[in-house]
C-alpha positions as CSV (number, residue, x, y, z in Angstrom):
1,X,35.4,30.8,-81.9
2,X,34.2,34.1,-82.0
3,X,30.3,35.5,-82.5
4,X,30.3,38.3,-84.9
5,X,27.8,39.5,-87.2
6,X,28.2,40.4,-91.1
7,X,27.6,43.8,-90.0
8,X,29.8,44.4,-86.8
9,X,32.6,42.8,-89.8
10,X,32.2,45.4,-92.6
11,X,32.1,47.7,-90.3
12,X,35.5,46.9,-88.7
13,X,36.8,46.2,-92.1
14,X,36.3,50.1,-93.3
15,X,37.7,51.3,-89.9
16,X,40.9,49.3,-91.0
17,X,40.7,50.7,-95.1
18,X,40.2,54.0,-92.8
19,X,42.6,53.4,-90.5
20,X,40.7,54.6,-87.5
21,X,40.4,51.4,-85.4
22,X,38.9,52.0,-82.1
23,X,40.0,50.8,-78.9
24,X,37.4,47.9,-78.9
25,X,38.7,46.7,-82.2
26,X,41.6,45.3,-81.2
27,X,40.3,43.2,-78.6
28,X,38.1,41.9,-81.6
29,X,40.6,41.7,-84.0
30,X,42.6,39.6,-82.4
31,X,39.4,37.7,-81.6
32,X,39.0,36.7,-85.3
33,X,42.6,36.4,-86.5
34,X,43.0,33.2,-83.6
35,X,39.7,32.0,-84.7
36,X,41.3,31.9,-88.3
37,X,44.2,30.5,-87.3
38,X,42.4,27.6,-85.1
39,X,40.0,27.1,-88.3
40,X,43.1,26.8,-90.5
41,X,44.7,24.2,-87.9
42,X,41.8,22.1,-88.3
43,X,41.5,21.9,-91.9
44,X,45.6,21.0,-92.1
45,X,44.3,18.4,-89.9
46,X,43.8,15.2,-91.8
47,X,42.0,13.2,-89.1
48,X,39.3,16.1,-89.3
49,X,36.5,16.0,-91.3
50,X,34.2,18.5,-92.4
51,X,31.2,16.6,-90.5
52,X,33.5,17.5,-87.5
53,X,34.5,20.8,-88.4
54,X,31.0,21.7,-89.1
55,X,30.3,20.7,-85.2
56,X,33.4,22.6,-83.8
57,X,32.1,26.1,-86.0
58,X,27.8,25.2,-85.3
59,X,27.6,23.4,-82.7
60,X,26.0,19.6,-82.4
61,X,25.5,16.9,-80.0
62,X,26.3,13.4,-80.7
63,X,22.9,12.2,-79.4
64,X,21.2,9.0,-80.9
65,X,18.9,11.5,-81.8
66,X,20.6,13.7,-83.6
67,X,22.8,11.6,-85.3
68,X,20.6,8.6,-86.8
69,X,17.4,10.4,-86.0
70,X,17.3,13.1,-88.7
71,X,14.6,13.0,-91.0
72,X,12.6,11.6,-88.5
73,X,9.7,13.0,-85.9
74,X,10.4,13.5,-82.2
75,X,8.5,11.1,-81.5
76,X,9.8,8.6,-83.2
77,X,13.4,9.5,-82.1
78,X,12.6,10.2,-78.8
79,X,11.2,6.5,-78.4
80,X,14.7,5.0,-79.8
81,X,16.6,6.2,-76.9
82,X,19.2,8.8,-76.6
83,X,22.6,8.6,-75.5
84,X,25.4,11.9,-75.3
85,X,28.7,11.3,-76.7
86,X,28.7,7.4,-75.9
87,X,27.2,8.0,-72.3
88,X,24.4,6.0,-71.1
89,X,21.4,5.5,-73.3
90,X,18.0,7.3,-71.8
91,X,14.7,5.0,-72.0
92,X,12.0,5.8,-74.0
93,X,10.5,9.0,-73.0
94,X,7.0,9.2,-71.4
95,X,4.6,12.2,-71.5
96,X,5.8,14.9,-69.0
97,X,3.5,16.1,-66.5
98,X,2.8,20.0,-66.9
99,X,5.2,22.4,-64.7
100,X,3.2,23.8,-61.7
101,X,3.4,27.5,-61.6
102,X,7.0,28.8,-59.9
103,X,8.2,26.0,-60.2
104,X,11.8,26.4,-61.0
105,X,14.8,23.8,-62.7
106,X,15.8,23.4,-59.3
107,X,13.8,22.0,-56.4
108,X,14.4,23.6,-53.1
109,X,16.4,20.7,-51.6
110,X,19.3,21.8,-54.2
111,X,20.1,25.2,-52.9
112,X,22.6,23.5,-50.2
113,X,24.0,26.7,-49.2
114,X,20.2,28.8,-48.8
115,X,19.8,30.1,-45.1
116,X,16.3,28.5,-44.1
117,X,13.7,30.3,-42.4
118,X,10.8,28.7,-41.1
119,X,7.3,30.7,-40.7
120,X,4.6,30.0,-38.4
121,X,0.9,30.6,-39.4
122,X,-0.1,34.6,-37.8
123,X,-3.1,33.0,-36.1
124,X,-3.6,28.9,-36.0
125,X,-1.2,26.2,-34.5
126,X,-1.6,22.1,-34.6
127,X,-4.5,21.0,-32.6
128,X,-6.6,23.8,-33.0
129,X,-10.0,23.7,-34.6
130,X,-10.6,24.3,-37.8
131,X,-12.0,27.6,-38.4
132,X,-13.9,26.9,-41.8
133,X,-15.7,23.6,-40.3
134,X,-15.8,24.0,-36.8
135,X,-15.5,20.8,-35.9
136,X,-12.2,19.2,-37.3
137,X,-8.9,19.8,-35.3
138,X,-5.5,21.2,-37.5
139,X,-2.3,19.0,-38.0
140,X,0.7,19.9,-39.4
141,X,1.9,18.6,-43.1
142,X,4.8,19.2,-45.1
143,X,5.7,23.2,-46.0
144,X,4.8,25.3,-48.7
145,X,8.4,26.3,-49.7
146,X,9.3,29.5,-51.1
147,X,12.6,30.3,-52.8
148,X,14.0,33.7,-53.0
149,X,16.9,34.5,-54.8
150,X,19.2,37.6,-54.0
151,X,22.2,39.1,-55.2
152,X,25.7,39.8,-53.9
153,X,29.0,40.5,-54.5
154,X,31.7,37.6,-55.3
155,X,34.5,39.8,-52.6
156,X,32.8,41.9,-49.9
157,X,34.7,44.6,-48.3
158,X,34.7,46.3,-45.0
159,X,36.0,49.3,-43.9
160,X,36.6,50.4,-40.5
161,X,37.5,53.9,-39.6
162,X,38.6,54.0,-35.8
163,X,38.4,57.4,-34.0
164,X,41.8,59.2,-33.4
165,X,41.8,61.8,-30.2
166,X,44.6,63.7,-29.5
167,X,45.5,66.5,-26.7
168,X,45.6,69.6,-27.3
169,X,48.1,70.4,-24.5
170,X,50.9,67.5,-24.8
171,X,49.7,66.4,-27.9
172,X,49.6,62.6,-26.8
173,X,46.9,60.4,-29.3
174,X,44.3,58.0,-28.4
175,X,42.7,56.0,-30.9
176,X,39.6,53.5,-30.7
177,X,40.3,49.5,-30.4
178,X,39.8,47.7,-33.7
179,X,37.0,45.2,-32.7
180,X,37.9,41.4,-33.5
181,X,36.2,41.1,-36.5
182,X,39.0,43.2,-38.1
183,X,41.9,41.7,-36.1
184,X,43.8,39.9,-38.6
185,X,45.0,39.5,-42.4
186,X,43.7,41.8,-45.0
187,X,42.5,38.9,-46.9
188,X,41.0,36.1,-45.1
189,X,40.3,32.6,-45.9
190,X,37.3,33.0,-47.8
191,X,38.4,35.2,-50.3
192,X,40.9,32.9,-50.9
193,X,38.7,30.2,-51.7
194,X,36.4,32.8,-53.4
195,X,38.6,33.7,-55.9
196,X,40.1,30.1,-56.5
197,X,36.9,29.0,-57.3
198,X,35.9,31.5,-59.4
199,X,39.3,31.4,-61.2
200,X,40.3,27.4,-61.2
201,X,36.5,26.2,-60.8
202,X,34.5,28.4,-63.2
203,X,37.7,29.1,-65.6
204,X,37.3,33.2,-64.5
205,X,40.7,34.9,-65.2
206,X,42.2,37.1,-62.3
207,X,42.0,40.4,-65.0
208,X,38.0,39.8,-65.3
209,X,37.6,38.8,-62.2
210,X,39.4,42.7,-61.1
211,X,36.9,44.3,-63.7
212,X,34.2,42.6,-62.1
213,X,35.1,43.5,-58.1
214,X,36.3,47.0,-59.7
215,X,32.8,47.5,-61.0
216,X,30.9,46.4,-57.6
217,X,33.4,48.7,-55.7
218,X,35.5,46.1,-54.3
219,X,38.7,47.0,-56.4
220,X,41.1,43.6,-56.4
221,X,43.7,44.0,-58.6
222,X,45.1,40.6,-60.7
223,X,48.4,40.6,-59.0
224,X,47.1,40.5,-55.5
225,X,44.7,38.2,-55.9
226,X,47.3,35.8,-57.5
227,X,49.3,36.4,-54.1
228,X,46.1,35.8,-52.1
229,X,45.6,32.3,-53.6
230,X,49.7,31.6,-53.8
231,X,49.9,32.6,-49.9
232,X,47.4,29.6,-49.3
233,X,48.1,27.4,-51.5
234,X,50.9,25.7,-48.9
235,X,47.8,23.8,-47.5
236,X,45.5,22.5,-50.2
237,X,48.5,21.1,-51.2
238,X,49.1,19.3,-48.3
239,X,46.0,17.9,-49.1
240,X,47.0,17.4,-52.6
241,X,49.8,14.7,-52.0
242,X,47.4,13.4,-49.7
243,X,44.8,12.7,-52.3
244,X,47.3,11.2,-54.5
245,X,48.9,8.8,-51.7
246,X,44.8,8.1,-51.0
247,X,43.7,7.0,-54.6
248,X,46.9,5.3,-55.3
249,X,45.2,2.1,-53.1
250,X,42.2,2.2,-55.2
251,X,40.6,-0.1,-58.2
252,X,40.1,1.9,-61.1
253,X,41.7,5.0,-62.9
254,X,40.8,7.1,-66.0
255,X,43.7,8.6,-67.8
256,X,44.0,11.4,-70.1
257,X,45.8,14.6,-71.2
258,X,45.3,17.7,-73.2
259,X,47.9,20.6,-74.4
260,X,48.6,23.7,-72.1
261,X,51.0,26.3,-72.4
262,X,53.3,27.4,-69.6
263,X,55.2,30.5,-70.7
264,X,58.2,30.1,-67.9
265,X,59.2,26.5,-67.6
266,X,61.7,26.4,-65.1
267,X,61.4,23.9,-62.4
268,X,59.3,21.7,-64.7
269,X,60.7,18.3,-64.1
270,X,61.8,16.5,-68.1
271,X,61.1,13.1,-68.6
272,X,63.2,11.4,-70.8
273,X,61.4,10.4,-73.8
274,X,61.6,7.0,-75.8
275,X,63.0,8.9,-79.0
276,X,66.0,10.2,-77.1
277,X,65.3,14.0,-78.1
278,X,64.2,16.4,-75.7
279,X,60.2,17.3,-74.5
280,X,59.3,20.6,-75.3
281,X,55.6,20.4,-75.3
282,X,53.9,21.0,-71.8
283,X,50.7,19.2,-71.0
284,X,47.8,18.8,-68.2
285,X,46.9,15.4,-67.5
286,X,43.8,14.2,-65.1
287,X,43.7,11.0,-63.9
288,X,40.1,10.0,-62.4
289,X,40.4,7.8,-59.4
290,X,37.6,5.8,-58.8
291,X,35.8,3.0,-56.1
292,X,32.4,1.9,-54.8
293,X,31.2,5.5,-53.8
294,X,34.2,7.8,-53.9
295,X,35.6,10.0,-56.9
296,X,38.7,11.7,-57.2
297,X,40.2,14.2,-59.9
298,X,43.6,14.5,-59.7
299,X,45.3,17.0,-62.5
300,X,49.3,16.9,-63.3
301,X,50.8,20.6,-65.4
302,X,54.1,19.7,-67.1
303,X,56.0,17.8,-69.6
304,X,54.8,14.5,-68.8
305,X,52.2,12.7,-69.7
306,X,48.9,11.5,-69.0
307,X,50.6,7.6,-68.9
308,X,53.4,8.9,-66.5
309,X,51.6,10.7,-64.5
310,X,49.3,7.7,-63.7
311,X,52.6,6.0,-63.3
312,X,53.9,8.5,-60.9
313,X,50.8,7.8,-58.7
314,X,50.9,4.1,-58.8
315,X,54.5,4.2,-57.3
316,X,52.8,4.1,-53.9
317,X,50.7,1.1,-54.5
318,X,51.3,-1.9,-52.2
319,X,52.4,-4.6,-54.2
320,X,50.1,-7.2,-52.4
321,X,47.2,-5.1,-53.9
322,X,45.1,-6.5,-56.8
323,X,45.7,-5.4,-60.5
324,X,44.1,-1.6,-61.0
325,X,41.9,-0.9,-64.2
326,X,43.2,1.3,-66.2
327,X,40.5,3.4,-68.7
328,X,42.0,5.5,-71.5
329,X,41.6,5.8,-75.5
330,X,44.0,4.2,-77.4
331,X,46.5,7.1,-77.7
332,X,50.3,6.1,-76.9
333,X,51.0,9.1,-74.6
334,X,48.0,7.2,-72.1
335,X,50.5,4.4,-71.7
336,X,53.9,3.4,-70.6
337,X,56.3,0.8,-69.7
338,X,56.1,0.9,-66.3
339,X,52.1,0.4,-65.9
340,X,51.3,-2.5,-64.6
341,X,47.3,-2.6,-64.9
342,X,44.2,-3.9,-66.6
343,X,43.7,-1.5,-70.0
344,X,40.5,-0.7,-71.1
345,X,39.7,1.2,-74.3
346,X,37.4,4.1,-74.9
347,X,34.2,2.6,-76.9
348,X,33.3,5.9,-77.1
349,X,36.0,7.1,-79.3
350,X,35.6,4.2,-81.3
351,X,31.9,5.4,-82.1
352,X,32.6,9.1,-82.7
353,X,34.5,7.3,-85.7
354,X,31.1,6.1,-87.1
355,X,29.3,9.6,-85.7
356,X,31.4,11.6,-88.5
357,X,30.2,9.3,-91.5
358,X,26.8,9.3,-91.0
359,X,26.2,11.1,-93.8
360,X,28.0,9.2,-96.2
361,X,27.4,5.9,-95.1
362,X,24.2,6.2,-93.4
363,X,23.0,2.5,-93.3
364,X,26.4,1.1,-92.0
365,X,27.1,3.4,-89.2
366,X,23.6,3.5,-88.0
367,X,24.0,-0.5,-87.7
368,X,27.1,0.2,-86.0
369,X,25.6,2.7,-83.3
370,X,22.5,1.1,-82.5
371,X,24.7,-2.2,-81.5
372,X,26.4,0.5,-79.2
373,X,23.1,2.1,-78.0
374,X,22.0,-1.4,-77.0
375,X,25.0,-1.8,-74.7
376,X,25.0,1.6,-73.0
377,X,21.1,0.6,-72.3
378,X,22.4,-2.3,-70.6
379,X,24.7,-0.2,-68.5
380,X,22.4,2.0,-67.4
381,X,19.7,-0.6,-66.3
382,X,22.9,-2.0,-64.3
383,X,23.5,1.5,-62.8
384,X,20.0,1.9,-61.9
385,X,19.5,-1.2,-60.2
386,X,23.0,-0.4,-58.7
387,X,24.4,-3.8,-59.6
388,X,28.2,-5.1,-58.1
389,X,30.6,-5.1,-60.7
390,X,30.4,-8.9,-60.4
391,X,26.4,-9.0,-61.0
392,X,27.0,-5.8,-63.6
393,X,29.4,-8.0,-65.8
394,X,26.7,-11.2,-65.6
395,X,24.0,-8.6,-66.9
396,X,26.5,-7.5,-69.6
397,X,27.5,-11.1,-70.3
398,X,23.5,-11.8,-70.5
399,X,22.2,-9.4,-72.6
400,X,25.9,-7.1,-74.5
401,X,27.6,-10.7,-75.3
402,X,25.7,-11.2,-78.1
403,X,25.4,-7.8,-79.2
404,X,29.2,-7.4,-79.2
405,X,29.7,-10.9,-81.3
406,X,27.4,-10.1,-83.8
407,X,29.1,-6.6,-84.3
408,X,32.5,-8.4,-84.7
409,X,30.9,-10.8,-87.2
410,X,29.7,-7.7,-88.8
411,X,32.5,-5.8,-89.1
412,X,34.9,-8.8,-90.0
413,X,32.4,-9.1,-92.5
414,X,32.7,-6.1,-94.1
415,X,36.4,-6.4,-95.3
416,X,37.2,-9.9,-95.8
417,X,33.9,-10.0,-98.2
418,X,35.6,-6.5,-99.8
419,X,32.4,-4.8,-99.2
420,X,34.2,-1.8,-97.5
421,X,37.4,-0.6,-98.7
422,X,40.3,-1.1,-96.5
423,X,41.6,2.5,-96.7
424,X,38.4,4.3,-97.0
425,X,36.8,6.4,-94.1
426,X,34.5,3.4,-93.1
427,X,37.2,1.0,-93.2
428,X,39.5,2.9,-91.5
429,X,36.8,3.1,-88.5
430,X,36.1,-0.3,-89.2
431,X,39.7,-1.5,-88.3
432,X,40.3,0.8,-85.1
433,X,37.2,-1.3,-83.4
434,X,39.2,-4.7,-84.6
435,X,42.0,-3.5,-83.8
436,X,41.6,-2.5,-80.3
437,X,38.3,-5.4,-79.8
438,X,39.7,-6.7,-76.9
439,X,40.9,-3.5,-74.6
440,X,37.5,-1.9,-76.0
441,X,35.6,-4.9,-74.2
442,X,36.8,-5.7,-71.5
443,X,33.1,-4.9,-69.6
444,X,32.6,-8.5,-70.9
445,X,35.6,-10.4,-68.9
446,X,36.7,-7.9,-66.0
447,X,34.3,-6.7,-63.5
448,X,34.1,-3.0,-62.9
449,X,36.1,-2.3,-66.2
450,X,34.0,1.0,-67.5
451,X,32.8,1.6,-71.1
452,X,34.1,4.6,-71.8
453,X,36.4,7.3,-70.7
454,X,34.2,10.2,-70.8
455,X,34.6,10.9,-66.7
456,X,38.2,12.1,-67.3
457,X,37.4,14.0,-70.4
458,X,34.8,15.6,-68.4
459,X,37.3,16.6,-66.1
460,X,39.7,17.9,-68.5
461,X,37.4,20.5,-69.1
462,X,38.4,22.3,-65.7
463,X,41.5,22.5,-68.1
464,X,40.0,23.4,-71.2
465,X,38.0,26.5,-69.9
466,X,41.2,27.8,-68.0
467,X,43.2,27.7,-71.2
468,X,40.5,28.7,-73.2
469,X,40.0,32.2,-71.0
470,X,43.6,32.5,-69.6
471,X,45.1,31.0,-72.6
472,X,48.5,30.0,-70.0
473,X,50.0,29.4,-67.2
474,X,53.2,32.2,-66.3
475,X,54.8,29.8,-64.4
476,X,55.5,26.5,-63.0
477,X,54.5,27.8,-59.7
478,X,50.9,29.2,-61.3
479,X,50.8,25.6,-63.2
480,X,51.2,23.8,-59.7
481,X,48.8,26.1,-57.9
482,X,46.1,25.3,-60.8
483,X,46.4,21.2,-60.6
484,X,46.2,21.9,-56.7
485,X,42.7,24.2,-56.6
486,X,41.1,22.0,-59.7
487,X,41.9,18.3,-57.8
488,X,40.2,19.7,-55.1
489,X,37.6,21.6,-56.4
490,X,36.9,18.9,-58.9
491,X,36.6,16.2,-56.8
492,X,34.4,18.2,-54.5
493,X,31.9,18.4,-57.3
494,X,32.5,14.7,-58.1
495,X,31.2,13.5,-54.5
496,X,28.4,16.3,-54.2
497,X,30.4,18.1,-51.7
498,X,30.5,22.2,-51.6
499,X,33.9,23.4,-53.2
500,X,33.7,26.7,-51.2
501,X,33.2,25.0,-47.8
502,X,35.2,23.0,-48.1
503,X,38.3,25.0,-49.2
504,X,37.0,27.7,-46.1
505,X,37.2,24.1,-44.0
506,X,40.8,23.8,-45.0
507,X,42.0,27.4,-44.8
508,X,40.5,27.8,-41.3
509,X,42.2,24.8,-39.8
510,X,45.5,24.9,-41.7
511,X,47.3,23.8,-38.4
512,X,45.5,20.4,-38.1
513,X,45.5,19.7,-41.9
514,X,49.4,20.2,-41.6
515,X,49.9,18.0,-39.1
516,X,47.2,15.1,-40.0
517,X,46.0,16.4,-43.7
518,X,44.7,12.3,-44.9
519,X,42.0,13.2,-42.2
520,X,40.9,16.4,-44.6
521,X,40.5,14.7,-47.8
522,X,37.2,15.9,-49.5
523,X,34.9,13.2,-48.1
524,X,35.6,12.7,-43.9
525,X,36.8,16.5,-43.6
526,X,33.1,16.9,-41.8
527,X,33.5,14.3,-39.6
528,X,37.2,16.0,-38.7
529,X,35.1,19.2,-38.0
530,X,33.1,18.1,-35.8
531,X,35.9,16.5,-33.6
532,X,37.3,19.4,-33.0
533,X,34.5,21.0,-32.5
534,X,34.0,18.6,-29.8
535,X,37.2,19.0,-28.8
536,X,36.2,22.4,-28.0
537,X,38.1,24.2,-31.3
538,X,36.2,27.0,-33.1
539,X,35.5,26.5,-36.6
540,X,35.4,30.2,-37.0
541,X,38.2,31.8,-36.3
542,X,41.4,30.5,-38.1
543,X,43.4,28.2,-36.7
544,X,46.5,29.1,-37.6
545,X,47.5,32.6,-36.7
546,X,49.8,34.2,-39.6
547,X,49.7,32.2,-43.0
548,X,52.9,31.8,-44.9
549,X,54.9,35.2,-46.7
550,X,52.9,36.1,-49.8
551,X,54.3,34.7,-53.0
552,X,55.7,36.5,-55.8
553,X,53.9,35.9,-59.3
């Protein structure tokens, strides 16, 4: 959507009756015609209604709060518990203390990356006596921290400029060593990972990413820093299949897809579809890999989807191993023949069905959401005490059972006594949740099985934002380098672990992640640091002496 005012438009509309657009107008232009056009999509949309629509054009938050708590005081709202888009419910807020002054969102402890410096007192030291009494002697307590905050560039450049002699007489020329700092490639490893964060992490296209290093004096055109993150990429993606050969032994897996477009599709692999007729859509798929302490994001840029790619990655799982869980809405493209696993549905999904009518049947879907609030409370208390799945599905058995049976009773209810109609809005919401009872409650029989699948649409947004600022991929090979930077960069996020280190970490060691790259997987690649630090190999200077032939775009 685009943010214009009803000035900035009748002023671009008599430029256009003049015919004297300006440069800037056709950036803006083009702005508002594919905001029409996405408008118009919607509205040709029958599963969209104008509750929705009003969301995607204003903006709005699926809250408890906001959606059965209008009309009412924050107070009272606030006290009924909150929950965002199906996630776990908040308890009852209490009275916040009062901010002390400087303090920021962020404690100290979050800045990670800060460089720490530690200040002594000018005049005093531990065990000395007290100046103001006289009599008491000093100890030391915990710091007064201070955050500063500066500025820099996302690329740094450096030039060196090495004296040239020559003699006058035979004319021969002498010129001064290069020191070792600017030995090596143009480009080193960390504005590789630089600029694939910035472009497959924050969703920064390479064309305002150049703007921006152009601006700061650090000019970087788009098609070199495409071949800076292509000449790379032959190691994170080591790392890559590693990460997918990793999660493919583990318990439970969210699944789930979202368009893309690829403009050159050549060496994208075609599935062969149930229909017979040929795929021509393209698609990114995430599947969210997941076990006691340990998150993984894996993305997948082609024709398949999000069912066969989860497919794909359960090829390597030992057969001796147990069932997986499998966590997806109930969308046939999330499925597939050849999945062998436990399904669980998306109960959030099935209450976004009851968010959109809350204004036309206000008393029936807030009966309907509160029953859901009451079971996301439950989850969360099990989070907090961090239950086992086993004691998690005894609390859930305890205190959701009834909840869930009542609901059912409810909504049976409702159509067998004809008090809903069938084919109305209500009903039809009404019949997804019967339809799909039993995948969408399987917290109440299988342990571990999640409520919702909002992890993996959280991590389609990686996705989202690319396609949102890029709007595509040119080719396979850009496709394949984008799954490769977001799985990594993703899951880095997922398990609290710098993106930017990490993908430095790999760059830097490329020779020992080629020959052993399991041990450089996003969680133990500190622990391979340090042996080889011990080992007596320097973590600063790359490993690997040339990296492979730049790659063509």
């Amino acid at each position: 959507m685009v943010d214009i005012t009803i000035d900035d438009l009748n002023r671009l509309l008599d430029r256009i009756e003049q015919r004297k657009l300006e440069e800037s107008d056709y950036d803006l232009l083009l702005k508002v015609l594919r905001s029409y056009d996405y408008v118009m999509s919607l509205l040709r949309d029958d599963h969209v209604r104008l509750s929705r629509l009003k969301r995607v054009l204003f903006g709005n938050t699926e809250t408890l709060k906001n959606v059965i708590g209008r009309g009412k005081s924050d107070d009272q709202a606030a006290a009924e518990g909150a929950e965002t888009d199906g996630a776990a419910a908040s308890e009852p807020a209490s009275p916040a203390s009062p901010a002390q002054p400087g303090h920021g969102r962020n404690g100290a402890d979050q800045y990670q990356a800060a460089r720490e410096v530690r200040v002594e007192h000018d005049r005093l030291r531990p065990d000395d006596i007290c100046p103001e009494c006289g009599d008491g002697k000093l100890y030391e307590i915990g710091p007064r921290v201070v955050v500063r905050v500066s500025g820099q560039p996302p690329l740094a450049a450096t030039v060196y400029r090495l004296q040239r002699l020559r003699c006058t007489l035979c004319g021969q020329l002498f010129h001064a060593e290069a020191p070792p700092e600017a030995q090596g490639q143009k480009y080193d490893e960390t504005s590789a990972a630089m600029i694939a964060l910035l472009k497959y992490g924050s969703g920064l296209p390479f064309n305002r990413l150049a703007r921006l290093e152009e601006a700061l004096g650090t000019p970087l055109p788009p098609s070199t820093q495409w071949q800076i993150v292509a000449t790379y990429l032959p190691i994170p993606k080591l790392v890559y299949h590693a990460l997918i050969h990793e999660t493919s032994h583990w318990d439970l897996y969210h699944n789930d897809d979202t368009s893309i477009k690829i403009l050159n599709k050549l060496g994208l692999e075609k599935p062969d579809c149930a229909s017979g007729r040929t795929r021509t859509g393209t698609f990114t798929s995430t599947v969210v890999a997941r076990r006691e302490g340990l998150d993984a994001a894996l993305f997948f840029s082609g024709h398949r989807h999000a069912g066969e790619n989860l497919a794909a990655v359960l090829r390597d799982r030992p057969e001796e191993l147990a069932v997986p869980i499998q966590m997806c809405d109930a969308l046939s493209r999330n499925m597939t023949d050849e999945l062998r696993t436990i399904v669980a549905h998306c109960l959030a999904h099935a209450r976004r069905n009851f968010v959109d009518l809350v204004d036309v049947f206000p008393e029936e879907t807030e009966y309907v959401i509160r029953q859901l609030s009451h079971v996301y409370r439950v989850d969360a208390e099990a989070r907090r005490k961090g239950l086992s799945p086993q004691k998690r599905l005894a609390l859930h058995r305890a205190k959701s059972q009834r909840v869930m049976d009542g609901l059912h009773k409810w909504m049976t209810r409702q159509l067998d006594d004809r008090r809903v109609e069938p084919n109305s809005a209500l009903g039809q919401a009404i019949n997804y949740m019967l339809k799909h009872w039993e995948r969408l409650t399987q917290f109440l029989r299988v342990p571990g099985a999640p409520l919702d699948n909002n992890v993996a649409e959280r991590a389609l947004k990686k996705s989202i934002l690319h396609r949102k600022n890029s709007l595509y991929y040119r080719s396979a090979r850009g496709a394949q380098a984008g799954d490769v930077y977001m799985t990594l960069i993703h899951t880095c996020e997922l398990n609290r672990i710098n993106p930017y280190q990490y993908l430095v970490a790999l760059l830097r060691h490329a020779d020992d992640v080629a020959s052993q790259p399991d041990a450089w997987l996003p969680w133990n690649y500190a622990q391979r640091q340090t042996e080889l630090a011990e080992a007596g190999a320097s973590p600063e200077a790359p490993e690997s002496s040339q990296p492979p032939a730049p790659a063509t775009r």
